[in-house]
N, C-alpha and C positions, 0 to 999 in steps of 0.2 A: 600560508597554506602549505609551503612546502613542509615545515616542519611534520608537520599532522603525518603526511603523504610517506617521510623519510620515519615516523613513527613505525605509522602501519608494514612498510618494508621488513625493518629492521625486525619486527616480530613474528619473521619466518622459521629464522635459526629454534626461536621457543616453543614451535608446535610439537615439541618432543613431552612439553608438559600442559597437561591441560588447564592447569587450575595458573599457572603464573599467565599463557593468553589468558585467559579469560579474566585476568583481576588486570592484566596491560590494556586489555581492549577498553575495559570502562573506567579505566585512568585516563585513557585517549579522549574517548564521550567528553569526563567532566573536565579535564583542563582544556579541552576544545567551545565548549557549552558557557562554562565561567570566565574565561581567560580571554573572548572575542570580543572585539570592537563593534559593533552593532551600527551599521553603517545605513543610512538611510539612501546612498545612490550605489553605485556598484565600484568595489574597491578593489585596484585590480593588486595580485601580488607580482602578476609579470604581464608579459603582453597577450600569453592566450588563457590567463588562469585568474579569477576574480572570484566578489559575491557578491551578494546582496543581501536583507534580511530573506528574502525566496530560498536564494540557495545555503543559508546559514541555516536557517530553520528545515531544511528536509537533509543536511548534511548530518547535523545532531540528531534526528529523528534514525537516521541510517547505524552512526556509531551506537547509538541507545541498544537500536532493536541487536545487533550485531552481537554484543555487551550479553541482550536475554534469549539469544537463539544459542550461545555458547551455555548459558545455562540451560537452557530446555533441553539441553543433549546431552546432558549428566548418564544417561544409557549406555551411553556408548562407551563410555568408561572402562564398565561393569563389563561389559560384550566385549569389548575389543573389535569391533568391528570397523575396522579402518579409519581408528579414530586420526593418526597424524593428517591422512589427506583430506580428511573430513575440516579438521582445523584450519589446513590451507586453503583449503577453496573459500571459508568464509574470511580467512584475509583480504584473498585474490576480488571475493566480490567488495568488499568494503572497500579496497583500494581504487577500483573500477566506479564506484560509485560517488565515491568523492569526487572522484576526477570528472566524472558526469555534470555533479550539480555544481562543478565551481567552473567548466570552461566557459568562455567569453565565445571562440571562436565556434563556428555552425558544424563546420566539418569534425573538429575534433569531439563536438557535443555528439557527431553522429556516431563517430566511431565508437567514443566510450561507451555509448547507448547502447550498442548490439553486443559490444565486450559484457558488458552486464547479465547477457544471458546465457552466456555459459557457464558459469559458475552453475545458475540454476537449474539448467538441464543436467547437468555433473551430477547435481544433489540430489534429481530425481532417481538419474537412470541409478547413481550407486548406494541409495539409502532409501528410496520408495517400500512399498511393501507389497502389492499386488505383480504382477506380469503386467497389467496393464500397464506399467510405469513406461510402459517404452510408446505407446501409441501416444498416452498423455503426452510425454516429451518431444513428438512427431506435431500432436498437433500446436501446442507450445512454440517450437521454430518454424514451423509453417506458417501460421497468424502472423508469427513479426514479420517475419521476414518477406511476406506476401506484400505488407502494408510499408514494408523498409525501402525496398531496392525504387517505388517511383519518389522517394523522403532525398531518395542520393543524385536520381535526377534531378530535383527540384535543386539542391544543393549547388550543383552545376550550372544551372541555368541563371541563379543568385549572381556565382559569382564572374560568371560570362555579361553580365548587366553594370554588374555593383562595383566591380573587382574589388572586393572583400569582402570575406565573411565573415568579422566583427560583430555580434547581435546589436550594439548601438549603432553601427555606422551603416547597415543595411535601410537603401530605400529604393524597396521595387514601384516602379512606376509604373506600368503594362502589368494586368494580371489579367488572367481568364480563368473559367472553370478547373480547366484539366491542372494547371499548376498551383491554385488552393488546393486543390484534392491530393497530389504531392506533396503536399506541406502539412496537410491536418491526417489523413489518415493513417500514418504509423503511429501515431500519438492517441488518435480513436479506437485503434484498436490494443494497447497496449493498455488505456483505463480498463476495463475495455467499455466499449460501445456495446447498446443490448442489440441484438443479431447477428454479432459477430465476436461474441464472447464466450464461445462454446468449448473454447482451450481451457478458460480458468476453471469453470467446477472439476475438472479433467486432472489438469495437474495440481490442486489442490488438495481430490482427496486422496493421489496415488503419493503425493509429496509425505517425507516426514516430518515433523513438528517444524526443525528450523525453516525448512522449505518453505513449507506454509507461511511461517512467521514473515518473512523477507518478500515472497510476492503479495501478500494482501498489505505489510506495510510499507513497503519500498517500491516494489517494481511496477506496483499500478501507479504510482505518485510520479512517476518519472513521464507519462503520458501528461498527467496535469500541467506537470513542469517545463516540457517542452510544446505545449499549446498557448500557456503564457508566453513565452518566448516571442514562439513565432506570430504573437498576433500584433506583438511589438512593432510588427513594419506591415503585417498585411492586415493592418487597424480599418485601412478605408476602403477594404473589400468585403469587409466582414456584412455590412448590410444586404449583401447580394445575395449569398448561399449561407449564410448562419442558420437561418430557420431550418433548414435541411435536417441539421443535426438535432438541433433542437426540438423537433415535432418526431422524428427518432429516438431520440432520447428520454422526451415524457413518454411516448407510446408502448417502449420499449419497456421502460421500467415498470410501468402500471400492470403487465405482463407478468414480468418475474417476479414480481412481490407475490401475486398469488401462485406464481409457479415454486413459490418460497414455501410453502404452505404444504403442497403435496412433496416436501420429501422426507425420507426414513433416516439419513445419512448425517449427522450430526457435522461433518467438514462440509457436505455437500450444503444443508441449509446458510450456513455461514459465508458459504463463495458464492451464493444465490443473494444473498444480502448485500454484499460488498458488490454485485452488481450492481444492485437497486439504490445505493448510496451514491456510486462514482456514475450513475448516468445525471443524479442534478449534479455532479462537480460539473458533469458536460455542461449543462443545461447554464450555470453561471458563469464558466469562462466563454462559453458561446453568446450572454448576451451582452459582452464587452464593458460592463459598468463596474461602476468603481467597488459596490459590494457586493457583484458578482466574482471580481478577482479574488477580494478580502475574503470573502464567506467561502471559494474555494479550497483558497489555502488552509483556512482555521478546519474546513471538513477534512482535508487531508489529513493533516496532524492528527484529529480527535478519530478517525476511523484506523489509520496505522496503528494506533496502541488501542483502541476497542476490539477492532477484528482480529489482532496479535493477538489479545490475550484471552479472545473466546477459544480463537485456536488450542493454546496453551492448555484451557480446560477440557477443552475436547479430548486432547491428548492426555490430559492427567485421568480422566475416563476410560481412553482406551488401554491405555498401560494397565489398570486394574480388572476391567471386564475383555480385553480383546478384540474387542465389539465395537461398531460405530455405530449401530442400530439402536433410535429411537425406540424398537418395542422390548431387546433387550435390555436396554440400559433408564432403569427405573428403580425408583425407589429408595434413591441418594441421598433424600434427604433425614432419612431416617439412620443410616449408616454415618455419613459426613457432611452433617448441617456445616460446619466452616465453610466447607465448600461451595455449600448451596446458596449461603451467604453472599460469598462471590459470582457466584451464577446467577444469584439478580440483581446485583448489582452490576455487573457488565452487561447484559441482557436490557435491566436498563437506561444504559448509554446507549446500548446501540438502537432505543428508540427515542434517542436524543433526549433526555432528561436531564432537566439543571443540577449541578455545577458544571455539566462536563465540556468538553469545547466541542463535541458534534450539535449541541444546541445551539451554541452561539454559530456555528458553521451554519447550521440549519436555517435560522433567521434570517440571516442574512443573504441565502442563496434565495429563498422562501421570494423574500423582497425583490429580489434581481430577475427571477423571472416573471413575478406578476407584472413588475412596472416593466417587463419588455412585451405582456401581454395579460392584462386583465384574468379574460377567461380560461388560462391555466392553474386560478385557484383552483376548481375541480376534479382536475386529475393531481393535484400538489394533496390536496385535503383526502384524498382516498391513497397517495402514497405515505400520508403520514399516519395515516389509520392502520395501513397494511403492515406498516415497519411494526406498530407495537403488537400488532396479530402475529406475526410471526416469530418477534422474539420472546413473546408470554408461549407461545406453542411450543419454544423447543427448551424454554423453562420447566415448563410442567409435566412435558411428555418424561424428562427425566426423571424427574424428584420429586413427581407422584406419583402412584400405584405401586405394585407388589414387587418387592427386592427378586432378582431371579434367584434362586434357593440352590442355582449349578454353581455362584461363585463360592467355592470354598476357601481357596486360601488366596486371602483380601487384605492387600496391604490400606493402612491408613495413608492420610495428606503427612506428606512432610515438611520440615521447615526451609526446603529449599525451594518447593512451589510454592508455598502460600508468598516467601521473596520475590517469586516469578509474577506473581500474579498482581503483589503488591505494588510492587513498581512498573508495573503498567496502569496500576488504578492512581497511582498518584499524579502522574505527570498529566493523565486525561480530564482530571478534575480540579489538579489547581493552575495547569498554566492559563484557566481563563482568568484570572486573577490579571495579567500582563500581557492581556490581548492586546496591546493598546499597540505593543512592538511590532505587532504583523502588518500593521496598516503602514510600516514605511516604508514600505520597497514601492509604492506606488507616486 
């Protein structure tokens, strides 16, 4: 682990070039990706630093996206617009994020947790696009940090009980309400939770491409990741107040699938979706079964590079019409069928269609909530309806009807997006080929 760690440092001095980071970051990815021992218990490399396949699989999913947020910013180049500390801060969060998904200990997982979100506030307030960037960013550390500071009592109170806070050697015996609600809630709101995820459309659409990139495929995963954690010791409380979240969570998302439907804003449909995805991740790590864990995780993975890389086209849209608007931006398919190409084919993954691993994610969460309750096929059968209405809606709303006749000078797709694009579509559709790896961290 340290080597990775002493990687990413050392490649500070290079943010004076942009193209040697960005060809070191995804040298880091694949000798991190191929070169790992794939451990089926938790292996530590010191006393507070370890993994598992959990934390191996969302560490690579981090250097990857890191790897194609350094190319979605090929802009910045061209502008000069503060690209060196642009460069640093996606060091700074990759470094932060490693050290997230590999700590053992509870307190150091807290810390790195909240380190994690300045980067992304960084990237809002200094590369957003609107004014509103700064309220987006307002409400962004407000939500964590509302749901953080009872995460650090709860911390304390672990290790006033347990004296240590080792995630394997943690065993709380006395729980009550109020200190499960310190322990799950930073993590609910950070997927986020439907009612209290009013930050993510927010700084999504004021975020720039890589921003985007990194909260839909990172910074919501890291809720997943630290609610598996914590259920590790508070397993035999979970029958008392799970349903809470869970009848919140289907009710929630049944919600915003149709609130997916009425929007104009091509980032905004996108962060409305990604809610309505990460409320079944709720929904399967809440019902504590073994292919509710498994089916989380494989959703994680399979919506990080799905919701990245609709991103990605959204933005390869906006750079050409300037526009995020649904009524403006029409007619695509007649100018840049390649593209449209990829636009339904990622459109649809993201209503879970085979090969990709949000299917397999799908299935298996699908499973995990019926058998923890029957009659939530119903609202499960009207969120998997609603997924494919909304992603055929914001298919068609583009790349049908009349080109607007104001864009004049119209660049083509170049061979450094359709890169971007590609390699987010590959990883989504063949690592189910080697699902078989995920199930062993249980």
């Amino acid at each position: 682990m340290m080597k990775y760690l002493l990687m990413l440092f050392f490649l500070i001095p290079l943010i004076l070039n942009y193209w040697m980071t960005m060809h070191f970051v995804m040298i880091i990815c694949i000798v991190y990706v191929f070169l790992n021992l794939n451990y089926s218990f938790i292996s530590s490399s010191s006393s507070f630093f370890g993994m598992d396949i959990l934390s191996y699989s969302l560490i690579g999913l981090s250097l990857f996206i890191g790897f194609l947020m350094l190319m979605a910013s090929y802009n910045l180049v061209f502008s000069k617009d503060k690209l060196n500390e642009f460069l640093l801060i996606i060091i700074i969060m990759l470094f932060f994020l490693v050290l997230t998904f590999s700590s053992l200990n509870f307190l150091l997982f807290y810390i790195f947790f909240e380190c994690s979100l300045i980067p992304t506030l960084f990237l809002i307030f200094g590369w957003g696009y609107q004014p509103e960037r700064i309220s987006a960013g307002y409400y962004l550390l407000f939500y964590t940090l509302f749901a953080s500071l009872p995460l650090l009592l709860g911390i304390f109170y672990v290790f006033f009980f347990c004296n240590t806070l080792d995630f394997s050697l943690i065993c709380v015996s006395g729980c009550n309400y109020y200190f499960y609600s310190s322990m799950v809630l930073a993590f609910l709101f950070k997927l986020p939770i439907p009612f209290f995820h009013f930050w993510l459309p927010k700084a999504h659409v004021e975020a720039p491409v890589s921003g985007s990139m990194v909260l839909a495929a990172i910074l919501l995963k890291l809720g997943g990741y630290g609610l598996i954690r914590v259920f590790g010791f508070l397993i035999n409380f979970t029958v008392y107040y799970n349903w809470i979240w869970m009848v919140l969570s289907l009710w929630g998302s049944f919600l915003v699938s149709f609130l997916c439907i009425f929007q104009i804003d091509m980032k905004s449909l996108i962060a409305y979706s990604s809610v309505a995805h990460m409320s079944l991740v709720i929904c399967g790590i809440m019902s504590c079964s073994y292919y509710g864990f498994l089916g989380s995780l494989v959703m994680m993975l399979g919506h990080g590079f799905c919701s990245s890389a609709l991103f990605c086209l959204a933005n390869i849209v906006y750079e050409r019409s300037y526009s995020r608007s649904l009524f403006i931006n029409k007619g695509f398919l007649t100018i840049m069928p390649s593209m449209s190409m990829f636009w339904f084919l990622l459109c649809s993954n993201n209503m879970s269609s085979p090969p990709s691993l949000n299917l397999l994610g799908e299935i298996m969460l699908i499973n995990s909530v019926v058998s923890w309750d029957y009659m939530t096929f119903i609202i499960l059968f009207i969120l998997s309806f609603m997924s494919c209405c909304y992603s055929i809606y914001l298919f068609s709303m583009i790349h049908h009807g009349y080109f607007y006749s104001g864009f004049i000078n119209f660049k083509l797709i170049n061979v450094r997006e359709y890169c971007l694009v590609i390699l987010h579509f590959i990883p989504l559709n063949l690592l189910i080929m080697k699902f078989d790896i995920f199930s062993l961290f249980l």
